[in-house]
C-alpha positions as CSV (number, residue, x, y, z in Angstrom):
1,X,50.2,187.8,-80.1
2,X,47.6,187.5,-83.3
3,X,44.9,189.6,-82.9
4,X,42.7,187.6,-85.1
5,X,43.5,184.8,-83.6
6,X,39.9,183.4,-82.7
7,X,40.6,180.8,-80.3
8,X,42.1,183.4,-78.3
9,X,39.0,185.6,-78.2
10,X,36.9,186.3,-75.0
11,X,33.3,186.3,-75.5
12,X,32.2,189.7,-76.6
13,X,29.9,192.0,-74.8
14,X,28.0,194.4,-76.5
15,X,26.9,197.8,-75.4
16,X,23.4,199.1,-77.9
17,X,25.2,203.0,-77.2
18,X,27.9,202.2,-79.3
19,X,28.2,203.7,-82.4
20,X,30.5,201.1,-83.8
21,X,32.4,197.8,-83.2
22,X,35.9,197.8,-84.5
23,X,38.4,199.7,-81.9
24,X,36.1,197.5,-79.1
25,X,37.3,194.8,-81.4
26,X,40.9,195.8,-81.1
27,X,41.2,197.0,-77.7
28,X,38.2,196.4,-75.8
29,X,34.9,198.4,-74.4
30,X,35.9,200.7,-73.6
31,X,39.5,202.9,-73.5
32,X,38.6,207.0,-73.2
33,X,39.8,210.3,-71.2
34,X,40.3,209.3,-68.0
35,X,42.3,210.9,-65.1
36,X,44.4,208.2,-63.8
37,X,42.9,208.8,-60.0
38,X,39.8,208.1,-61.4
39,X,41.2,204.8,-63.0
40,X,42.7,203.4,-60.0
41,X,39.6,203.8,-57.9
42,X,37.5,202.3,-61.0
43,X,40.5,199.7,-60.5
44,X,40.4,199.1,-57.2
45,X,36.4,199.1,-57.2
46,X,36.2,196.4,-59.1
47,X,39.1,194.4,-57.3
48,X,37.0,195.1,-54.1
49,X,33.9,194.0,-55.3
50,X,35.7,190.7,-57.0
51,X,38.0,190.3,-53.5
52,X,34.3,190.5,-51.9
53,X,32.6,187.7,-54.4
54,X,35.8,185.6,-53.3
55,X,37.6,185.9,-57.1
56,X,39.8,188.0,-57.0
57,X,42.0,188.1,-59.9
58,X,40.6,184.8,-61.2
59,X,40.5,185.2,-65.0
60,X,37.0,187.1,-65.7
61,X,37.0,185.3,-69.8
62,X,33.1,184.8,-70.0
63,X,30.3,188.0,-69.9
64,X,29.1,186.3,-67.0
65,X,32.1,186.2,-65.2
66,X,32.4,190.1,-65.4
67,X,29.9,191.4,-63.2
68,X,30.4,193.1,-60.4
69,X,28.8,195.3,-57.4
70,X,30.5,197.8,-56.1
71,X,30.2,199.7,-52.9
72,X,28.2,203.2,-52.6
73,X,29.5,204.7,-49.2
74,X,26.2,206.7,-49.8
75,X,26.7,208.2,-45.5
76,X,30.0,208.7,-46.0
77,X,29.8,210.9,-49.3
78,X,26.7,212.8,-48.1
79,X,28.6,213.9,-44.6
80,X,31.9,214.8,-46.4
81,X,30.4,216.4,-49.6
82,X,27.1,217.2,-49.1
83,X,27.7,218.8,-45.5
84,X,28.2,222.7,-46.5
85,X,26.6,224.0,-42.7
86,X,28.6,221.8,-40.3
87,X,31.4,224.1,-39.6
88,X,28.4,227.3,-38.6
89,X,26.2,225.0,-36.6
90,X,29.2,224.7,-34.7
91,X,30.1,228.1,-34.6
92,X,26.6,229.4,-34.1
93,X,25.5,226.8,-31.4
94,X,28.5,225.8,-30.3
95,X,29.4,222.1,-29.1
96,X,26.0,221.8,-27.6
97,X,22.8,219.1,-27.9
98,X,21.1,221.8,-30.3
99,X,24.1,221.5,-32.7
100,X,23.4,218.0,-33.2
101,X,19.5,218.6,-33.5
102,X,20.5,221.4,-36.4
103,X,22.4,219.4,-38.0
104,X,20.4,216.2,-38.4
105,X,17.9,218.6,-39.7
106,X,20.2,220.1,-42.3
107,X,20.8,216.6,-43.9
108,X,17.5,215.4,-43.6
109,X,17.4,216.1,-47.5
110,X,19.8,213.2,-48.1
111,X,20.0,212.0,-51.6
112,X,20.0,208.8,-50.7
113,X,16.9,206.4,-52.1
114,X,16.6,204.1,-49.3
115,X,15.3,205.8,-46.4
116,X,17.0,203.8,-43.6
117,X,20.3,205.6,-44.9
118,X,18.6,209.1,-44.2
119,X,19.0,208.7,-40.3
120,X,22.2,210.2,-38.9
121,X,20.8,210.0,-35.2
122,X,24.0,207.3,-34.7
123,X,26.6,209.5,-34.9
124,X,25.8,210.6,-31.3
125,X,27.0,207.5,-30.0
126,X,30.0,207.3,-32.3
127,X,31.7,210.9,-31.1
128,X,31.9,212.2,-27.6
129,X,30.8,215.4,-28.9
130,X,29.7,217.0,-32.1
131,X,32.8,219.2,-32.1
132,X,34.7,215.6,-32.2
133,X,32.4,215.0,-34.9
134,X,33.0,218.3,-36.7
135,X,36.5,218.2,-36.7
136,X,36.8,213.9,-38.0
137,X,34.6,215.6,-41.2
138,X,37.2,218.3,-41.9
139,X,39.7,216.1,-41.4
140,X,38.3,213.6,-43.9
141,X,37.7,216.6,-46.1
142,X,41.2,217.4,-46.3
143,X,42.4,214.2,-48.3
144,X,39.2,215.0,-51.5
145,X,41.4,214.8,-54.9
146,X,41.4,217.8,-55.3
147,X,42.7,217.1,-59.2
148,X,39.4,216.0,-60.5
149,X,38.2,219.6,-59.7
150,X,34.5,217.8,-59.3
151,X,31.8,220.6,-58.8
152,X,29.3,218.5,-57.9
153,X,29.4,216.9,-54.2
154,X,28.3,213.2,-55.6
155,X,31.3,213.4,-58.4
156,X,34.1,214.1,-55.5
157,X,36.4,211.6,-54.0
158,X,38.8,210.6,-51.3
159,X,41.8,209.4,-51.2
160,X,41.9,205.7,-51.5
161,X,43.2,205.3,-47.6
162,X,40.3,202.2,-47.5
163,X,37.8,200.3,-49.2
164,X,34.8,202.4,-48.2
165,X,36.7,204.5,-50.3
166,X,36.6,202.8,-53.5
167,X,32.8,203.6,-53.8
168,X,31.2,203.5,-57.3
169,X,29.7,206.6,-59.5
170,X,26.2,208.3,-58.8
171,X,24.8,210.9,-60.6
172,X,22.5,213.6,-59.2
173,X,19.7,211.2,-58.4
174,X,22.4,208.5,-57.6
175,X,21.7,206.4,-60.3
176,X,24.6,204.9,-61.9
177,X,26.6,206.3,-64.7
178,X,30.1,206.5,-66.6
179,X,30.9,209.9,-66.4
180,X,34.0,208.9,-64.0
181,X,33.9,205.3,-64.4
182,X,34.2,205.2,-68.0
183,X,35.8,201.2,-68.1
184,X,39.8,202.1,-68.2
185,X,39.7,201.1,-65.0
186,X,37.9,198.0,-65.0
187,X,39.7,196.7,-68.5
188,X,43.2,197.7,-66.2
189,X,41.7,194.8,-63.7
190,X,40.3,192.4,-66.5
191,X,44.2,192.9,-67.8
192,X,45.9,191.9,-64.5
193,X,43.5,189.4,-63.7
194,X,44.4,187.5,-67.1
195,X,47.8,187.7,-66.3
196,X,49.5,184.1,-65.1
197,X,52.5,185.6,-63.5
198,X,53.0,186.5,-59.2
199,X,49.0,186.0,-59.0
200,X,49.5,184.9,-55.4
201,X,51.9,187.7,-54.7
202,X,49.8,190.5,-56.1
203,X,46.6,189.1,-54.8
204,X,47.8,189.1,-51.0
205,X,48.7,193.0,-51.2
206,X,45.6,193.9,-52.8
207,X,43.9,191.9,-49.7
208,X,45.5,193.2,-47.4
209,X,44.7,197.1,-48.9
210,X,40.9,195.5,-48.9
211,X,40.9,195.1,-45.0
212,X,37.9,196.6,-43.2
213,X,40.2,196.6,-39.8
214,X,42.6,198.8,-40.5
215,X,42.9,201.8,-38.8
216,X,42.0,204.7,-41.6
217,X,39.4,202.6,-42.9
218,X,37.9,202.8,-39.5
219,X,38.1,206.2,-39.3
220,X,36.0,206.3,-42.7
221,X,33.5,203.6,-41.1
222,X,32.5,206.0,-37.7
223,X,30.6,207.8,-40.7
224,X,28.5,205.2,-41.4
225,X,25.5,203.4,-39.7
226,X,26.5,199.7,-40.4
227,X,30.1,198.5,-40.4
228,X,30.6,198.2,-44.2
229,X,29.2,200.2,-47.1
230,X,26.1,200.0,-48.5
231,X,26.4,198.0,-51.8
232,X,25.0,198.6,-55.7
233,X,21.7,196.9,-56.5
234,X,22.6,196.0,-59.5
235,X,25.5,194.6,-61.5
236,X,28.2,196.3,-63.3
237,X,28.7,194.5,-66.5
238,X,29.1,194.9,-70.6
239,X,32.9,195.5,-70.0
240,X,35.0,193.4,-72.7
241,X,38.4,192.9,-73.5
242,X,39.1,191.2,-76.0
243,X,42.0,188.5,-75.9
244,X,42.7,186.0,-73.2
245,X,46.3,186.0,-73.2
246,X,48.7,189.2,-74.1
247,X,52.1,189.6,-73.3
248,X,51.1,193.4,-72.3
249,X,49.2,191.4,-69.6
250,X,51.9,189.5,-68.1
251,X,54.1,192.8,-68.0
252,X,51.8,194.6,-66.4
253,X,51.6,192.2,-63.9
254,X,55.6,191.7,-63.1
255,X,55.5,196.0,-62.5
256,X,52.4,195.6,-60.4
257,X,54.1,192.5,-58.2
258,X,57.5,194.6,-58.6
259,X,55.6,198.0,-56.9
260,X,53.9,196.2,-54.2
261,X,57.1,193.9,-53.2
262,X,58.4,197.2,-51.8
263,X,55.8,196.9,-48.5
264,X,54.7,200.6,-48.9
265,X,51.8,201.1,-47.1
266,X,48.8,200.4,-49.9
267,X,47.7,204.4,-50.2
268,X,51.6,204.8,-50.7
269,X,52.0,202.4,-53.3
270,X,48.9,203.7,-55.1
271,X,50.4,206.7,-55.4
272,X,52.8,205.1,-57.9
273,X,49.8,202.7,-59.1
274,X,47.4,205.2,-61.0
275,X,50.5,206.3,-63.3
276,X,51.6,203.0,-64.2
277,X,47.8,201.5,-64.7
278,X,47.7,204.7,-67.4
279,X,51.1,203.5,-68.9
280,X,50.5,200.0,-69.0
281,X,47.0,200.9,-70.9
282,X,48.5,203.0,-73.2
283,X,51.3,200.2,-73.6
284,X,48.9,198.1,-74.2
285,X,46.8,200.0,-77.2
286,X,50.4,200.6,-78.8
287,X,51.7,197.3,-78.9
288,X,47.9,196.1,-80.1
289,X,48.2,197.8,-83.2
290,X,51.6,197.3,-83.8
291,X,50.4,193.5,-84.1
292,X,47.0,194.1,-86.0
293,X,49.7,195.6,-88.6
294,X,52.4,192.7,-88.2
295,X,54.7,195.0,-87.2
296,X,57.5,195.0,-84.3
297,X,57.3,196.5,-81.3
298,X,57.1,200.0,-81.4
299,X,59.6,202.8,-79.8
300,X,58.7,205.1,-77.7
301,X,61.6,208.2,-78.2
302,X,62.1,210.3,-75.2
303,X,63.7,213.3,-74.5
304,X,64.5,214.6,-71.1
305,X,63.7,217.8,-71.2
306,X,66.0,220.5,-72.6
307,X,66.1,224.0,-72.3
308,X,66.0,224.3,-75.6
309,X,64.9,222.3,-79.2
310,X,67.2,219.3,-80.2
311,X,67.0,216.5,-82.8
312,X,66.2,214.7,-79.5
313,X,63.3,216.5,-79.2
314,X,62.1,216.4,-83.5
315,X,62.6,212.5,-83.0
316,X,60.4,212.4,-79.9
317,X,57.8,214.6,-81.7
318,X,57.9,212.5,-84.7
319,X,57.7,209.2,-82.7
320,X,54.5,210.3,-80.9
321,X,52.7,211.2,-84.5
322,X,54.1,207.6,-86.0
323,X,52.4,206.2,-82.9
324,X,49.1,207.7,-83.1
325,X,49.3,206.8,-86.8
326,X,49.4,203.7,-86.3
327,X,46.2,203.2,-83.9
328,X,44.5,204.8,-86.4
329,X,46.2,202.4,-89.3
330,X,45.5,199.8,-86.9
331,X,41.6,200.2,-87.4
332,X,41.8,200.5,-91.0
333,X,43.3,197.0,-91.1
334,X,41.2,195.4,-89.0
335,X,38.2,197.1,-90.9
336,X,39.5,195.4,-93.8
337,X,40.5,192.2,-92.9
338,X,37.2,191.5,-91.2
339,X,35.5,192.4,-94.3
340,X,37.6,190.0,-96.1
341,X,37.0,187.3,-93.6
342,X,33.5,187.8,-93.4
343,X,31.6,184.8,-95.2
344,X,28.1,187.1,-95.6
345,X,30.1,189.9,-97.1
346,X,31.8,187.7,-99.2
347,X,28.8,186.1,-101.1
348,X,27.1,189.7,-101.6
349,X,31.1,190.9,-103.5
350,X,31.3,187.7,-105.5
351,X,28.0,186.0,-106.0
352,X,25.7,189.1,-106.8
353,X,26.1,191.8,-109.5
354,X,28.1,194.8,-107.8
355,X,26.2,197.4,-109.4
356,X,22.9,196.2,-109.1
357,X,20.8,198.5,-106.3
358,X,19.8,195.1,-104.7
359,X,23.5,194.3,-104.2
360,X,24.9,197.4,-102.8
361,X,22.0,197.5,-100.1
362,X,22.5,193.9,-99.0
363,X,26.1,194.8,-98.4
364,X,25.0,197.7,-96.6
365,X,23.1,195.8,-94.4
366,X,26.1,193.2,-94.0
367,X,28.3,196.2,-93.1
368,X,25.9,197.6,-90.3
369,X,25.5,194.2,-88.8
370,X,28.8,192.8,-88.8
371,X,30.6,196.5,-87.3
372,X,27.8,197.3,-85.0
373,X,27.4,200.7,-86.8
374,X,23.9,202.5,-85.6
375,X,23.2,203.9,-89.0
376,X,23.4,202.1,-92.3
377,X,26.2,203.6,-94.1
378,X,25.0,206.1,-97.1
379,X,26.3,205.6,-100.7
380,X,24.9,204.5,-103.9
381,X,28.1,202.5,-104.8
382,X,29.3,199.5,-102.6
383,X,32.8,201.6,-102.8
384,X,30.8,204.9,-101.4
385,X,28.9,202.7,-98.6
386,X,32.6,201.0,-97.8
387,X,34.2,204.7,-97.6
388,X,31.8,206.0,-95.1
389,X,31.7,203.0,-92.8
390,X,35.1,203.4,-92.7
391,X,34.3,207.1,-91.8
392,X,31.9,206.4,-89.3
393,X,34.4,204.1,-87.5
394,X,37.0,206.2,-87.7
395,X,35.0,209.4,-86.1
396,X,34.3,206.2,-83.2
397,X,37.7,205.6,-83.0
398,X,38.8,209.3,-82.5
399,X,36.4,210.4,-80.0
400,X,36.9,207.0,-77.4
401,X,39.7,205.0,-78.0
402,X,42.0,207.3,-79.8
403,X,41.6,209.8,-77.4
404,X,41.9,207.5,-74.7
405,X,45.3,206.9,-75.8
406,X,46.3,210.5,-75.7
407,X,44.9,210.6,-72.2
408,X,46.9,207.7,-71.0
409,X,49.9,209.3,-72.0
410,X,49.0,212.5,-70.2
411,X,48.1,210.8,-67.2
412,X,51.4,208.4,-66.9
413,X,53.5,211.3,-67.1
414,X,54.4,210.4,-70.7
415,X,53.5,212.7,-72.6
416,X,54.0,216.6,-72.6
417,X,54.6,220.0,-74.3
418,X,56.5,221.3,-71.6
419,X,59.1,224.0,-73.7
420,X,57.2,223.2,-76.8
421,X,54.1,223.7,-79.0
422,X,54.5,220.1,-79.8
423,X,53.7,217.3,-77.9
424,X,55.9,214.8,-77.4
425,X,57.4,212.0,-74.8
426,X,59.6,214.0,-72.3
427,X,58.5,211.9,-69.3
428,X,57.8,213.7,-65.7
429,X,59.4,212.9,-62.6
430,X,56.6,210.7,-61.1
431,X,57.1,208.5,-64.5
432,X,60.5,208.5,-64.2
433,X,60.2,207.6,-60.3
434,X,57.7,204.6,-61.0
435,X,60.3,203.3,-63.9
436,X,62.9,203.2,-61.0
437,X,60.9,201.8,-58.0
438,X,59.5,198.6,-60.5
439,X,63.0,198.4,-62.2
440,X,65.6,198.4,-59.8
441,X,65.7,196.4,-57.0
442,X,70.0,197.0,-56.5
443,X,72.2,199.4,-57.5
444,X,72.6,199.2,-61.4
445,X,74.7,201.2,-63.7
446,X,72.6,204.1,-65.9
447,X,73.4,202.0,-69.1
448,X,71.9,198.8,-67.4
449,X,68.4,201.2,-66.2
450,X,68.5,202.4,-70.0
451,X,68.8,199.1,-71.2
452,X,66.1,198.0,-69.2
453,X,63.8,200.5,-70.1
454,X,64.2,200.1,-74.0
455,X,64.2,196.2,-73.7
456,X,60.6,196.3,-71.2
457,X,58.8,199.3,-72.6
458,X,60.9,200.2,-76.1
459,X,62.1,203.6,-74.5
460,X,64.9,205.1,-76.2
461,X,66.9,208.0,-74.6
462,X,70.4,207.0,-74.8
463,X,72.9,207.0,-78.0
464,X,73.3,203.1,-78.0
465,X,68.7,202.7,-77.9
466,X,68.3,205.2,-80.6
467,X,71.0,203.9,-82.8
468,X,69.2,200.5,-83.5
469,X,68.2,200.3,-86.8
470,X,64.8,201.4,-87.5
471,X,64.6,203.3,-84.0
472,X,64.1,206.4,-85.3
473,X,64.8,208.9,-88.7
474,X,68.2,208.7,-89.2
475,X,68.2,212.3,-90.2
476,X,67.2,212.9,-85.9
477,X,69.9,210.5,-84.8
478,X,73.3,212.5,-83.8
479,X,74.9,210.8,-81.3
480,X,76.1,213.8,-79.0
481,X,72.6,215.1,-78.2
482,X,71.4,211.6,-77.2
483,X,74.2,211.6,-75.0
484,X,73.5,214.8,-73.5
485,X,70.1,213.6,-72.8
486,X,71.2,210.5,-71.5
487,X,73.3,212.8,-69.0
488,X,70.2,214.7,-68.4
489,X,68.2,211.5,-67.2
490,X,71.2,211.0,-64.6
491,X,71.2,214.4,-63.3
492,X,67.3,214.5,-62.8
493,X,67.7,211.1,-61.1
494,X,70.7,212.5,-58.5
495,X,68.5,215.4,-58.1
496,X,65.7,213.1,-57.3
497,X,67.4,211.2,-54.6
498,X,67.4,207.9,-57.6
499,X,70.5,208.1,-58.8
500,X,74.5,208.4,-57.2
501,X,77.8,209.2,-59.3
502,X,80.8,207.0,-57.6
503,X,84.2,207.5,-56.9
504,X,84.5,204.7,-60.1
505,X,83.9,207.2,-62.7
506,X,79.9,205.5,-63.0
507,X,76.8,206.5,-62.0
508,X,74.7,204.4,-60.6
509,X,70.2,204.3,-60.4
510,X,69.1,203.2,-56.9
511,X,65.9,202.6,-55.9
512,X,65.6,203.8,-52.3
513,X,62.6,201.8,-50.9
514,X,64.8,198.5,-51.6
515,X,66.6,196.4,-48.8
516,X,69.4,196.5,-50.8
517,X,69.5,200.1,-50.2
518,X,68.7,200.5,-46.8
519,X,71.2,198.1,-46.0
């Protein structure tokens, strides 16, 4: 994949916020701190509304073609989350005709705009009683994410058990923002959607997780006045990624197929799905920059965590820091390279003299235009005005998409400093559960699932991985330790209910949810 490969550009969307245009260039508008709960429901918000427009993971390649409205469950959120007096009406009235009458006056201060989504007066038709009605809201309440610790009622969130679930973000006066939905999600669905592979596959699961009839989403549905959700009136758009084709697409794609080929019940299967979004974005970023620098794919050193410091663990630290380096090498190149490429920029360096006044403010000028930066760049020397471009990009870079990629790896279970002051890859047990479930559909041998892993993703935590040339620092490779944390992988696994030593002297991964297995 050439990233400067301009036939296999999408059209580029802009966004006037932005302080600069080269790691939107890169990786697309826009990758930052996101919890991964958040980014499956910004995922499946967009899949709904797409599913709803009937184009569902049709490639989105054009601005036009990435728009989107997304549903607002605005009865729904204001009975669960804005509903503090429900539970003392009841007690203080009892289940009686004054309990409803209380109530409907205690939420006549909805923050809903349109007025015909203040009147609640249908609920007494939809519940026998209001005790009925009491005890569907704290029941509802239960499944909140209680993660995202949201203090404000219009910033909470359900469980995704149905699409009146997947509503979009409001702010205080329900206006929409990007304080949740900050585009991870929505570049995670512009990803799979540009993907060629087990389209048909992928696209009948999602569908059926989008079905208004089934029974939980029912359930959410008694809340609410008409039978589906009331809907955004306005587009969602200015979401860009940047390439048409990427082979991070395609293997995103063949884990997504691979998760929902198990049949798990779609709020199941999510479960799995917000880590491996987070990985596959992350995956992504990595293997972006790798190719901005013409380098090979990069490794991604684990260790399995030990209870104390190994050369495991050094290699691991020291494999995280090469690949944060080189996102932020990555932009440096790119920086340059469209500098060089630029025809305008090109004329000012070889036409005009460099030191005249006149010369170094026309490049200036070029600079700002052709790298979206808000403010000219200061400097009375072309190489002073180049310097704190590249500053002013680079402080971009570090506060969206650089941090973004941290988060990812946080949120996939990746990354950690369990043990350690350090961060590093020791991966959790729901990232080690998701490798198995979209890996292993029969019983394989624990150097096959290694294999696998290194060959898929470039993760190394056995002796025979981190031996390859150029894996890691020779000076971290000693064979013994990566085979003790090989053995530690298998012993997590067992433990886990993944993994089973034989009578053969072998141990072999199983994925449980399999036919295979159950047979």
């Amino acid at each position: 994949m050439d990233p400067f490969d301009s036939n296999n550009r999408a059209e580029r969307a802009t966004d006037p916020s932005n302080n600069s245009w080269v790691s939107e260039d890169i990786w697309g508008h826009r990758i930052e701190r996101q919890p991964c709960q958040l980014l499956l429901l910004e995922f499946l918000s967009m899949a709904e509304a797409m599913h709803r427009g009937g184009r569902l993971l049709i490639p989105a390649i054009t601005t036009s073609e990435i728009t989107y409205r997304p549903y607002l469950s605005t009865q729904l959120r204001n009975i669960l989350f804005k509903n503090p007096l429900i539970s003392e009406i009841l007690a203080e009235h009892g289940n009686t005709d004054k309990a409803w009458e209380e109530w409907f006056i205690a939420m006549s201060d909805s923050v809903a705009k349109n007025e015909s989504l203040k009147d609640y007066s249908y609920l007494r038709t939809r519940f026998e009683d209001f005790a009925t009605f009491e005890s569907v809201v704290k029941l509802l309440s239960r499944i909140s994410i209680k993660e995202l610790d949201a203090r404000q009622w219009n910033h909470m969130r359900i469980y995704p058990i149905g699409p009146a679930a997947y509503y979009d973000e409001r702010d205080k006066q329900f206006n929409s923002g990007r304080t949740q939905f900050t585009r991870t999600g929505e570049l995670a669905y512009l990803m799979l959607a540009r993907s060629t592979r087990q389209k048909n596959q992928i696209k009948s699961a999602l569908e059926k997780a989008f079905d208004f009839e089934n029974s939980k989403n029912q359930l959410l549905c008694t809340l609410m006045h008409e039978k589906t959700p009331d809907i955004s009136d306005s587009d969602k758009t200015g979401t860009y990624l940047p390439y048409k084709t990427h082979p991070c697409y395609e293997l995103l794609a063949d884990d997504v197929h691979a998760l929902f080929d198990l049949n798990m019940p779609a709020p199941d299967a999510f479960l799995h799905l917000a880590p491996l979004l987070a990985f596959h974005v992350m995956l992504y970023q990595l293997r972006t920059a790798a190719a901005v620098l013409g380098r090979s794919t990069p490794a991604i050193v684990c260790e399995i965590l030990a209870p104390k410091s190994t050369q495991v663990r050094k290699a691991s630290v020291e494999c995280l820091n090469d690949n944060e380096l080189l996102l932020v090498g990555a932009v440096e190149c790119f920086f340059k390279k469209r500098e060089e490429t630029d025809a305008r920029i090109q004329q000012i360096l070889t036409e005009d003299d460099p030191t005249e006044q006149s010369t170094v403010d026309d490049y200036r000028k070029a600079l700002k235009a052709l790298f979206l930066i808000k403010e000219e760049p200061k400097g009375i020397t072309i190489e002073e005005v180049r310097q704190n471009a590249l500053k002013s990009i680079n402080k971009n870079f570090k506060d969206s998409a650089g941090d973004g990629f941290r988060s990812m790896a946080d949120e996939s279970g990746l990354r950690s400093r369990t043990k350690s002051r350090l961060h590093r890859y020791c991966p959790s047990d729901q990232f080690l559960r998701s490798m198995v479930l979209v890996n292993v559909t029969k019983p394989i041998k624990e150097t096959e699932f290694l294999a696998i892993l290194h060959d898929r993703y470039g993760i190394v935590i056995g002796p025979i991985q981190a031996a390859k040339p150029g894996t890691i620092n020779p000076v971290h490779f000693q064979k013994n330790e990566f085979e003790k944390n090989a053995d530690r992988l298998i012993s997590r696994l067992v433990a886990m209910g993944l993994a089973k030593r034989m009578s053969d002297s072998f141990t072999y991964v199983i994925n449980p949810i399999t036919k295979e297995h159950a047979a």
